[in-house]
C-alpha positions as CSV (number, residue, x, y, z in Angstrom):
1,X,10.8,16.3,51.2
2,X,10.6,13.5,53.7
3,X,11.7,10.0,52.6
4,X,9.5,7.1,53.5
5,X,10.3,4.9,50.2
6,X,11.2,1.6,51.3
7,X,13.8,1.0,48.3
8,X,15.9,4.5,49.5
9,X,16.6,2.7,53.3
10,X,17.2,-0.8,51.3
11,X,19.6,1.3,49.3
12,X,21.0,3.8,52.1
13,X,22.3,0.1,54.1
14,X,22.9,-2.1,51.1
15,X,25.8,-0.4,49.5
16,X,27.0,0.0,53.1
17,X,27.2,-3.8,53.7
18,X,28.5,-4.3,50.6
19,X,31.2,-1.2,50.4
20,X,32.9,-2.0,53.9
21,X,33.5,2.1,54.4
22,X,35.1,3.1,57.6
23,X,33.9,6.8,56.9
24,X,30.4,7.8,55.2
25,X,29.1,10.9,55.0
26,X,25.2,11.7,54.8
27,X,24.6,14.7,52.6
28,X,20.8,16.1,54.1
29,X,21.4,13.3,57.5
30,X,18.9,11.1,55.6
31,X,18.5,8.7,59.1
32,X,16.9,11.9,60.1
33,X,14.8,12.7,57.2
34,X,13.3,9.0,57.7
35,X,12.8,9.5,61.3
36,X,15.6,6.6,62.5
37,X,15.9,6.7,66.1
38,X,19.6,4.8,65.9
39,X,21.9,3.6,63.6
40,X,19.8,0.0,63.1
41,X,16.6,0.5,61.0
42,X,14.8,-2.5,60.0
43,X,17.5,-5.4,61.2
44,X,20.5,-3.1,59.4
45,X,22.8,-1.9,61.3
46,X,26.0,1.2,60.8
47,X,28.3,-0.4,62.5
48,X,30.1,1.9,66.0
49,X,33.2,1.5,64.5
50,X,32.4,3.4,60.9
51,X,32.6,7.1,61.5
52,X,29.4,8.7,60.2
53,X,28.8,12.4,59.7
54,X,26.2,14.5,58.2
55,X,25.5,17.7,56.9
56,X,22.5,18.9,57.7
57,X,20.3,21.4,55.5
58,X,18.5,22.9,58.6
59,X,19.7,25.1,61.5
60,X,17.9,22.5,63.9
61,X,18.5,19.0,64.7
62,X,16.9,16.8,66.7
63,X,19.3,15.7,69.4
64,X,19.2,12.0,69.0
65,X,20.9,12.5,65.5
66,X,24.1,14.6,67.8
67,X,24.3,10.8,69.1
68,X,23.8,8.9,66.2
69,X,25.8,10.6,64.1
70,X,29.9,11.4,65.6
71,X,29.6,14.9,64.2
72,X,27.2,17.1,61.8
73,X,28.2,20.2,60.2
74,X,25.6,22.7,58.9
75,X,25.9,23.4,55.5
76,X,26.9,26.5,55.1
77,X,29.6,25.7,56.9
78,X,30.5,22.9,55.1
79,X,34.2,24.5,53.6
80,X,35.4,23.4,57.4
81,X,35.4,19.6,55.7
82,X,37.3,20.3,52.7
83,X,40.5,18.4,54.0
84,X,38.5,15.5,54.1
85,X,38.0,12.2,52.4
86,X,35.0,9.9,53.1
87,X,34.5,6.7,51.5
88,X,31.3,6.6,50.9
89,X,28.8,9.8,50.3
90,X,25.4,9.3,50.1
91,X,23.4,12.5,48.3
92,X,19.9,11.1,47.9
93,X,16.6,13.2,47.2
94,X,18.4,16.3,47.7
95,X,17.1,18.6,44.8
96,X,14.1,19.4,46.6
97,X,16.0,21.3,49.7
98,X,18.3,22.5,47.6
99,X,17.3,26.0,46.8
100,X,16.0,27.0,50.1
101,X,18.7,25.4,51.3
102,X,22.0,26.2,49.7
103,X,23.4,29.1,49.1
104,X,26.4,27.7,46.5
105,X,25.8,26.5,43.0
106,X,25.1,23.1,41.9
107,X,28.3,22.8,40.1
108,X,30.2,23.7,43.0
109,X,28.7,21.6,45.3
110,X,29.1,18.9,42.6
111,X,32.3,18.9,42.3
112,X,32.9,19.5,45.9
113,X,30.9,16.0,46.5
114,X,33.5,14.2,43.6
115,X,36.5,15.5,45.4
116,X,35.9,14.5,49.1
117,X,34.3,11.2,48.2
118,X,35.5,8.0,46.9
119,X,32.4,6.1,46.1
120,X,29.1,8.3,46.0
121,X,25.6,7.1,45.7
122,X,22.6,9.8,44.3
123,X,19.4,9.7,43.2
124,X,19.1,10.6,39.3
125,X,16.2,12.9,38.8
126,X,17.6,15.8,37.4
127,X,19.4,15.7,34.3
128,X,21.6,18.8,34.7
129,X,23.5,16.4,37.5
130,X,24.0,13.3,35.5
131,X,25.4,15.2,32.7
132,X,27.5,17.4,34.8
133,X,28.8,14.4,36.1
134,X,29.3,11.9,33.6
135,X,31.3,14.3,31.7
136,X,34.0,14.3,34.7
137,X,33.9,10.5,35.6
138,X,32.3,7.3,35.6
139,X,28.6,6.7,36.5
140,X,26.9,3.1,37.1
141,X,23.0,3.5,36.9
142,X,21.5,1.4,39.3
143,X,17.5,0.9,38.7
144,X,15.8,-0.7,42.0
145,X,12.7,-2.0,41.2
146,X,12.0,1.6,39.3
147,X,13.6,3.4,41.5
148,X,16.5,5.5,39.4
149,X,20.5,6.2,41.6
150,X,23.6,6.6,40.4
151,X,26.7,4.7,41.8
152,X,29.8,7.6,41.3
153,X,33.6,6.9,41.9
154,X,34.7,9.9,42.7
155,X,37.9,11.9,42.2
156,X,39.2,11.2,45.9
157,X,39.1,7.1,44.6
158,X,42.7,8.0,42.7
159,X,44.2,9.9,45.6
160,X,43.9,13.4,43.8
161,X,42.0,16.3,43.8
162,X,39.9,17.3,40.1
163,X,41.8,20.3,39.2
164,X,39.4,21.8,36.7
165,X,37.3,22.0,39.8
166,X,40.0,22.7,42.1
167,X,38.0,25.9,42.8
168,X,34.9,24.7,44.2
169,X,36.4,25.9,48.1
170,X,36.5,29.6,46.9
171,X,33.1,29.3,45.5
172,X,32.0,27.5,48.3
173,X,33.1,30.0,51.0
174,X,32.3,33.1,48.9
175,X,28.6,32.0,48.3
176,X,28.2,31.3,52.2
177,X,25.9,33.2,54.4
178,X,27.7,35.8,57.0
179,X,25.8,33.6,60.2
180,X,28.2,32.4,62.2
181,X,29.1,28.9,61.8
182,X,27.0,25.9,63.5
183,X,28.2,22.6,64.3
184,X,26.2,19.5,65.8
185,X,29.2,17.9,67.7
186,X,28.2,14.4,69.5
187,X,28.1,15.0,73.0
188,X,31.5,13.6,75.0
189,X,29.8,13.3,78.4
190,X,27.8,9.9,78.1
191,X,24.4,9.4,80.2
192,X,26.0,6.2,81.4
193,X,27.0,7.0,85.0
194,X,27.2,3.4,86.6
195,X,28.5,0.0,85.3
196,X,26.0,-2.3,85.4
197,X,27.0,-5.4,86.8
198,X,25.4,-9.2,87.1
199,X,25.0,-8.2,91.0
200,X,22.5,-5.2,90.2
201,X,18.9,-5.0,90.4
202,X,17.4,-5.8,87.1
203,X,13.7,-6.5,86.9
204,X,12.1,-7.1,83.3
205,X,8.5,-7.5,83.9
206,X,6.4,-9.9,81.5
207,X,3.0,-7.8,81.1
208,X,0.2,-10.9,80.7
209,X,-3.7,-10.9,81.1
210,X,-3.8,-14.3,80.9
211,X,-1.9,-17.7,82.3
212,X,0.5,-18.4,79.8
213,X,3.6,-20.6,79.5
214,X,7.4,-19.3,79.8
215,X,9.0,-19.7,76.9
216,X,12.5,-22.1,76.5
217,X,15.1,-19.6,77.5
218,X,13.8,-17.8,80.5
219,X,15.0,-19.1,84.4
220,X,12.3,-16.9,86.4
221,X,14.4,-18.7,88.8
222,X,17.1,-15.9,88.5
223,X,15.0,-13.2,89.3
224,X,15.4,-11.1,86.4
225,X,11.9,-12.1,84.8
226,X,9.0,-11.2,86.8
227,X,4.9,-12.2,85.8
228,X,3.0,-9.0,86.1
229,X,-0.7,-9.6,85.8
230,X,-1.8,-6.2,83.9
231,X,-5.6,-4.6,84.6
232,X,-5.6,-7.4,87.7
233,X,-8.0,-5.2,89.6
234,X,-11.5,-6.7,90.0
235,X,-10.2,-9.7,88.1
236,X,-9.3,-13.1,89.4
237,X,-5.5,-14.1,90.7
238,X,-3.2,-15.5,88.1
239,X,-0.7,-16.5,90.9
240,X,1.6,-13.5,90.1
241,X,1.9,-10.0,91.6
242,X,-0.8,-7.4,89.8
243,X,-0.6,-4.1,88.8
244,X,-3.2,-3.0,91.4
245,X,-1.3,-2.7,94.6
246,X,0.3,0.9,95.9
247,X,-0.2,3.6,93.0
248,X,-1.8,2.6,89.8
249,X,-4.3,2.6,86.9
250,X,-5.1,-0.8,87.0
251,X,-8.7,-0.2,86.6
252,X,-8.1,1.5,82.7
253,X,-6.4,-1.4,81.1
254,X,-9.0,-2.0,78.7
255,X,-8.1,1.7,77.2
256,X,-4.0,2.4,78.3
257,X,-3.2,-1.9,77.9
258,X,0.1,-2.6,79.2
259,X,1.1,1.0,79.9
260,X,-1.1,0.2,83.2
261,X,1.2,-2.2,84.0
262,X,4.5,0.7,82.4
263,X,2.8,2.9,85.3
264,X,2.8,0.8,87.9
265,X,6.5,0.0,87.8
266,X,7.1,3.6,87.0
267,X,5.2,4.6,90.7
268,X,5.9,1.6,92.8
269,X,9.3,-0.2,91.4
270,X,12.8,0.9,92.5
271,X,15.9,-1.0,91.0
272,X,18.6,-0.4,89.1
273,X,17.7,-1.7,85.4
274,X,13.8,-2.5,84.0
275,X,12.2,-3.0,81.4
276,X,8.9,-4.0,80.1
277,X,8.2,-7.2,77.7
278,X,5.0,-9.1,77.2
279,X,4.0,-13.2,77.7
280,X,3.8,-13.7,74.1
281,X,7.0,-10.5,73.0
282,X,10.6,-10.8,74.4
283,X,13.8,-8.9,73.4
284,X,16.2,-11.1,71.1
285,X,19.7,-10.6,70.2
286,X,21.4,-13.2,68.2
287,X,18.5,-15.0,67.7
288,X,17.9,-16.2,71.3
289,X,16.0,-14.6,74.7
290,X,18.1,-11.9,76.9
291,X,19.3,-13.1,79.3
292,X,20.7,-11.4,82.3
293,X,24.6,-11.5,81.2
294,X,23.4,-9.8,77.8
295,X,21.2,-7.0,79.5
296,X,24.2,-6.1,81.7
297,X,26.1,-6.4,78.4
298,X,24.0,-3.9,76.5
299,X,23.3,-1.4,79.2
300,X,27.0,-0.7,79.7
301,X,27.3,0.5,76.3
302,X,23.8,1.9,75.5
303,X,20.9,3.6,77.8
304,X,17.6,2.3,75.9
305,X,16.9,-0.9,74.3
306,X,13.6,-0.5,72.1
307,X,12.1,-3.0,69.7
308,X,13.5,-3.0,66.0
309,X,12.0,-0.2,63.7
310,X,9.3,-1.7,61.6
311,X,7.0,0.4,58.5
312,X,3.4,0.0,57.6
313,X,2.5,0.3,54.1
314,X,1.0,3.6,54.6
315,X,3.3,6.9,53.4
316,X,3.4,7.7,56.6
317,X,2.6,7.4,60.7
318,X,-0.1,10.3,60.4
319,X,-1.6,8.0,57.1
320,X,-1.3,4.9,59.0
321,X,-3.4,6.5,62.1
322,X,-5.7,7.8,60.4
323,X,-6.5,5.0,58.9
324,X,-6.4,2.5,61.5
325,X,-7.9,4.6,64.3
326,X,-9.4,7.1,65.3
327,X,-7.1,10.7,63.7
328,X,-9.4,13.2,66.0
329,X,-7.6,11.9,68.8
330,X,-4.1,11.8,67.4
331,X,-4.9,15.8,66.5
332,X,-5.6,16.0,70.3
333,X,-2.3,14.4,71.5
334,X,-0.5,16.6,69.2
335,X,-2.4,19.6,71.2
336,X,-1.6,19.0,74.0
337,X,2.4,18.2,73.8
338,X,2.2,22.1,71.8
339,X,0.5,23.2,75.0
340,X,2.7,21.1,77.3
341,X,6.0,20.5,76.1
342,X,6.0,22.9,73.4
343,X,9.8,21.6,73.1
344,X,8.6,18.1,71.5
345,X,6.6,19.6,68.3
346,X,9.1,19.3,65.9
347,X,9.9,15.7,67.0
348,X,6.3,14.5,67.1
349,X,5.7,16.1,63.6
350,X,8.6,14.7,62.3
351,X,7.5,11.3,63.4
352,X,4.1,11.3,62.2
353,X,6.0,12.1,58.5
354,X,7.9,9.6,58.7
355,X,6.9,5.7,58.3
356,X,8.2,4.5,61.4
357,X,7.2,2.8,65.1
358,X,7.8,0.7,67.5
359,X,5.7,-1.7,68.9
360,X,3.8,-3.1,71.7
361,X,5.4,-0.5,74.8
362,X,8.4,-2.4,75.3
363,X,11.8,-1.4,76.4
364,X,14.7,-1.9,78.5
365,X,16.7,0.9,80.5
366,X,18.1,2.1,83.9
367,X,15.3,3.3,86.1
368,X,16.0,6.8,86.5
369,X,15.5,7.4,82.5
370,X,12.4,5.2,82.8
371,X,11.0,7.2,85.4
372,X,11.3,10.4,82.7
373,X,9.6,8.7,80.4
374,X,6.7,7.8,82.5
375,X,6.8,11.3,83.7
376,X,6.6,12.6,80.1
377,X,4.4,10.2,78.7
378,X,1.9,9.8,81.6
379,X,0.8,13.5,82.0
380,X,0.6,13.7,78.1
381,X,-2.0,10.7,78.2
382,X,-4.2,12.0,81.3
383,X,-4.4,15.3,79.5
384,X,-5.4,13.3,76.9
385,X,-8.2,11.3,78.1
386,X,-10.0,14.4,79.5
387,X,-10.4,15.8,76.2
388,X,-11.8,12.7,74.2
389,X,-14.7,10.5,74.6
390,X,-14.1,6.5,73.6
391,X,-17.8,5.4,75.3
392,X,-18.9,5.1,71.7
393,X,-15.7,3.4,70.7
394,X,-15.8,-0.6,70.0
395,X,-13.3,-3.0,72.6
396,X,-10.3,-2.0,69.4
397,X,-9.8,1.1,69.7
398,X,-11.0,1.9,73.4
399,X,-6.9,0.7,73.1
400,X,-6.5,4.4,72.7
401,X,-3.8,5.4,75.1
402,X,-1.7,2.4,74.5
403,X,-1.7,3.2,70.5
404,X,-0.9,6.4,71.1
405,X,2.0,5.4,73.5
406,X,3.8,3.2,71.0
407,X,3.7,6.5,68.2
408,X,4.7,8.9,71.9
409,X,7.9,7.1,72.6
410,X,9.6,7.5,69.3
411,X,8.7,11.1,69.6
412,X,10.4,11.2,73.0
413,X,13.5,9.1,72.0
414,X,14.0,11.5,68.9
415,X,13.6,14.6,71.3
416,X,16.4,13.4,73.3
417,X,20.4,12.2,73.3
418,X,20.1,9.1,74.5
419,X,22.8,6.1,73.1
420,X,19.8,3.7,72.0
421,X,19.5,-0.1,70.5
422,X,17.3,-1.7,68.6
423,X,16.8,-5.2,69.3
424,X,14.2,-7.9,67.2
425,X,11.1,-8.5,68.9
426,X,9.9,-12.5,68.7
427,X,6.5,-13.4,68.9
428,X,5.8,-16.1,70.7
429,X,2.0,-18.1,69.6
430,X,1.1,-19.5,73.1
């Protein structure tokens, strides 16, 4: 069952912040199950210091989560945890995996949850659980805003294991499956090859139709901001370079919008670091405009910055699309990754599931994974366009290919190990 409620990821940080845990573990890897890209959704943040695992209820995972997470075990191997103790265990929304899932009872698994973690939060909609466990310890209801958990202390809280269910490793291993065990180790090897310094080549491009006003903050002086005029072609000079010189698609901006000027870069650009932002959209961290110091900051210890995770009020991206646009031509981007990257399925369905985006095309990166990205992206879209016609469409949604883009790259970023950040996006009314 995929979770898209807004009061489960309120929940899922809340009692992080206000716990302090240096170890949680995520029973069913619920950043997964909501489609998080990282460990920030919607200006919450899991701290790189707290060690976060996850058991996951699925042979497959995604391989962002193998970076998000510092180690997932499958469950039926999960006996190979049974010297541990976690602060903080979340269980939430679990019953409805749970028989296809598991193969160990529900009192077992119980009482294996009470023994390996000191504070536990659930969900509370099945009886057999609350009674099982209020007859073995304490349980706080929590109701938020009619939404029913449970906040457990469990067993591991005094230092001792519950002997009346001292037995729950024997059933645990004897219930197992005879498939060999799976683990979902983070990788060791890190995608960042080269420390970027102050002295390198970054270029973060401000996409603009219009003349417009630099924003308090900015020094185009330094280089590091550039002006790009996007869909200049047969339009008149802004006084800054265009997307219409070497290689490009100026010419389509009124359907692909700032992706013309994302290709342009892509085909015509070399430099060490860039990143695309708009006149009236720029990156923030703490509250203030990057600056060059903070990009060479983050790109030494991440290798995509995207803008923060934000959620419609739709249940879901395929919901939201469908509603919003035109869903014939979300069914035909789904074709063609199936026929094209075949690889990326399970990542675009379990993005359209999940409530989820990021907006307006923006990001920040070392050119060599920007350049995969436009690869990717790019040959998805042309296929696109040849099988769909917008000449009936209004000026909206001729936007096509630059909607589709900002639902493309989260599908991307989920389909690969990448160390990513998510950063608030301003909007600046000029």
């Amino acid at each position: 069952m995929m979770i898209t409620d807004r009061n489960d990821i309120y929940l899922y940080f809340e009692w992080i912040k206000q716990t302090k845990p240096t170890s949680i573990l995520d029973f069913g890897i619920f950043l997964q199950r909501i489609g998080a890209v990282s460990r920030q959704v919607m200006n919450c943040e899991i701290a790189k210091d707290i060690v976060l695992e996850g058991i996951s209820m699925n042979e497959d995972v995604q391989p962002v989560y193998t970076r998000i997470y510092d180690k997932i075990t499958n469950i039926k191997s999960i006996h190979t945890l049974d010297t541990k103790i976690y602060d903080l265990i979340y269980f939430l929304d679990m019953y409805s995996e749970y028989d296809n899932a598991m193969m160990i009872s529900k009192e077992a698994l119980w009482g294996w949850l009470l023994n390996h973690g000191k504070m536990i939060v659930a969900d509370t909609n099945d009886s057999d659980f609350i009674n099982f466990i209020t007859s073995h310890v304490s349980c706080q209801a929590i109701n938020l805003e009619g939404r029913q958990y449970a906040l457990i202390q469990g067993k591991a809280a005094q230092g001792n294991l519950c002997d009346e269910i001292k037995g729950t490793q024997n059933s645990l291993c004897a219930k197992e499956k005879t498939t060999p065990n799976k683990f979902y180790i983070k990788e060791n090897t890190e995608n960042l090859k080269t420390k970027i310094t102050e002295q390198a080549d970054i270029r973060l491009y401000i996409a603009a139709h219009k003349k417009f006003t630099i924003p308090d903050g900015i020094d185009l002086k330094d280089g590091m901001y550039i002006p790009l005029h996007v869909g200049r072609q047969g339009k008149p000079s802004l006084g800054f370079i265009g997307d219409d010189t070497g290689e490009h698609i100026s010419i389509k901006n009124d359907t692909y919008c700032e992706l013309t000027g994302m290709y342009w870069i892509w085909k015509n650009i070399q430099c060490d670091v860039v990143g695309l932002c708009h006149y009236r959209r720029y990156f923030l961290d703490n509250e203030k405009i990057l600056n060059k110091h903070d990009v060479c900051k983050l790109m030494n210890q991440y290798d995509i910055i995207i803008g923060n995770s934000s959620m419609s009020k739709h249940k879901n991206m395929s919901e939201y699309y469908a509603d919003k646009h035109h869903w014939e031509d979300m069914v035909v981007c789904k074709e063609v990754i199936r026929q094209r990257y075949p690889e990326y399925i399970q990542a675009f369905e379990l993005c359209m599931n999940s409530n989820f985006m990021n907006i307006a095309n923006m990001m920040i990166c070392r050119k060599n994974v920007f350049d995969a990205y436009c690869q990717w992206l790019f040959d998805i879209l042309s296929e696109v366009e040849k099988r769909i016609d917008v000449s009936n469409y209004d000026t909206y949604q001729k936007r096509v290919y630059g909607f589709l883009g900002e639902r493309l790259l989260r599908v991307w970023l989920v389909n690969n190990t990448f160390n990513i950040k998510e950063l608030v996006i301003n909007f600046c009314d000029i």
